[in-house]
C-alpha positions as CSV (number, residue, x, y, z in Angstrom):
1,X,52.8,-204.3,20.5
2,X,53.7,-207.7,19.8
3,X,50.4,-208.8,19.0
4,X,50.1,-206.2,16.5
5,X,53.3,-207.4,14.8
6,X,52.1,-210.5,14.8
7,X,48.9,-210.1,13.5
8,X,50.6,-207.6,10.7
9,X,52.8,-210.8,9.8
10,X,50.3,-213.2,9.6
11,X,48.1,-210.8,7.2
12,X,51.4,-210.1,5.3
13,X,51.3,-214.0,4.4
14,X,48.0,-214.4,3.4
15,X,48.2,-211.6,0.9
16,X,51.6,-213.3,-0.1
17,X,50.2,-216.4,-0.7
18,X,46.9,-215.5,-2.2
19,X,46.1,-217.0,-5.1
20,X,45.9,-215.7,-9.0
21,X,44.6,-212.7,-9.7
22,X,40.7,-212.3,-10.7
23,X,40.3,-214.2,-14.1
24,X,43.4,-216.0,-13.9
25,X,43.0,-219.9,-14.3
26,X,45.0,-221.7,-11.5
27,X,47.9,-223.8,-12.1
28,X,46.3,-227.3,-12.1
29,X,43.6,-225.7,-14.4
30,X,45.6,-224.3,-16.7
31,X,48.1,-227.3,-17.0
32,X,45.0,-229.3,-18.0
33,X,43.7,-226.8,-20.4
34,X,47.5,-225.8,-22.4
35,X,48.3,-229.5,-22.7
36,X,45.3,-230.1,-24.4
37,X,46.0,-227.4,-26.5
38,X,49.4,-227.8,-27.0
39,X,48.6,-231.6,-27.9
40,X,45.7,-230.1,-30.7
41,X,48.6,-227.8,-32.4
42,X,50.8,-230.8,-32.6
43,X,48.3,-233.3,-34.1
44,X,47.0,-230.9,-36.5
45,X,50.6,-229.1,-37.5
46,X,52.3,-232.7,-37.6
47,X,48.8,-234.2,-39.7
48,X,48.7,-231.1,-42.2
49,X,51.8,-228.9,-42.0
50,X,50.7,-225.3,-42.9
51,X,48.1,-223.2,-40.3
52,X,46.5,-221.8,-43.2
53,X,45.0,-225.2,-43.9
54,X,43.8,-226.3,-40.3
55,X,43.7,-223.2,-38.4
56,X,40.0,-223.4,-38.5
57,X,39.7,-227.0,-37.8
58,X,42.1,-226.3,-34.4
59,X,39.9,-223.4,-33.6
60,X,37.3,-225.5,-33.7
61,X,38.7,-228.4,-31.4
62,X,40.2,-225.8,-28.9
63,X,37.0,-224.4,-28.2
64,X,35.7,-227.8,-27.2
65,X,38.5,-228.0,-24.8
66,X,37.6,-224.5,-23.6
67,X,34.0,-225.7,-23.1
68,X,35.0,-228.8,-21.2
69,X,37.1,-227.0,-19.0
70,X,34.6,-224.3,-18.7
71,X,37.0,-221.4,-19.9
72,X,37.0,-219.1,-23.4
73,X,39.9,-217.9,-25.0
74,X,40.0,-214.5,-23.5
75,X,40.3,-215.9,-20.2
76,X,43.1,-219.0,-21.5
77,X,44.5,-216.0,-23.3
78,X,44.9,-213.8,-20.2
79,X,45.9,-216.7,-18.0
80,X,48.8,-217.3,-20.6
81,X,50.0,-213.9,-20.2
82,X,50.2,-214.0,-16.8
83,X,51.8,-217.3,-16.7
84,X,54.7,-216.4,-19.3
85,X,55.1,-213.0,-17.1
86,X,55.9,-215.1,-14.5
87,X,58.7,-217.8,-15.8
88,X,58.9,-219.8,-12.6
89,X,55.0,-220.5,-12.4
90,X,55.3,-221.4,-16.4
91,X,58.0,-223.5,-15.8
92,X,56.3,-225.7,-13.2
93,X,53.3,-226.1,-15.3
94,X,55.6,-226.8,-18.7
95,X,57.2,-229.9,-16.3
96,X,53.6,-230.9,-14.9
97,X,52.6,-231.6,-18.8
98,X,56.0,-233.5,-19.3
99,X,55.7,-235.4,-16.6
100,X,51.7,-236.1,-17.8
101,X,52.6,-237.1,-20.9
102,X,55.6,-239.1,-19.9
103,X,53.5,-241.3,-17.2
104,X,50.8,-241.4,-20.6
105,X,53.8,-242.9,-22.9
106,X,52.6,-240.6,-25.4
């Protein structure tokens, strides 16, 4: 009996601890690809003001990113989601960029 509880504890953590679900980018991944991207908006919104005038030059310079991280947007897009539906995961990753960008003196 106690071997079964332990063994039903010990599965009970694995599946607690798994990681993201299929599709998902993980955290370090993710951090790299949204401050990227988040560093693209700024540029181009501080550079020319109004989306309508760079929104396809962004889209442009975001897929790069997404092709040197080996991602797409529907799988960025999906990782967002699930990232945003999960504030304490989004906030970890919104203080890994600050911390990145403070340590870059950007």
């Amino acid at each position: 009996m106690k071997v079964l509880v332990a063994l039903l504890l010990t599965l009970g953590l694995f599946s607690c601890s798994s990681n993201n679900p299929k599709g998902i980018l993980d955290e370090e991944k993710m951090t790299e690809v949204l401050q990227e991207v988040m560093l693209l908006e700024n540029y181009y919104q501080s550079k020319y003001g109004s989306p309508s005038v760079y929104k396809s030059a962004l889209d442009s310079s975001v897929e790069v990113v997404f092709k040197k991280h080996q991602t797409n947007r529907l799988q960025f897009s999906k990782s967002f989601d699930f990232y945003a539906q999960n504030p304490n995961l989004f906030q970890k990753i919104q203080a890994k960029i600050i911390e990145n960008l403070n340590s870059k003196h950007l």
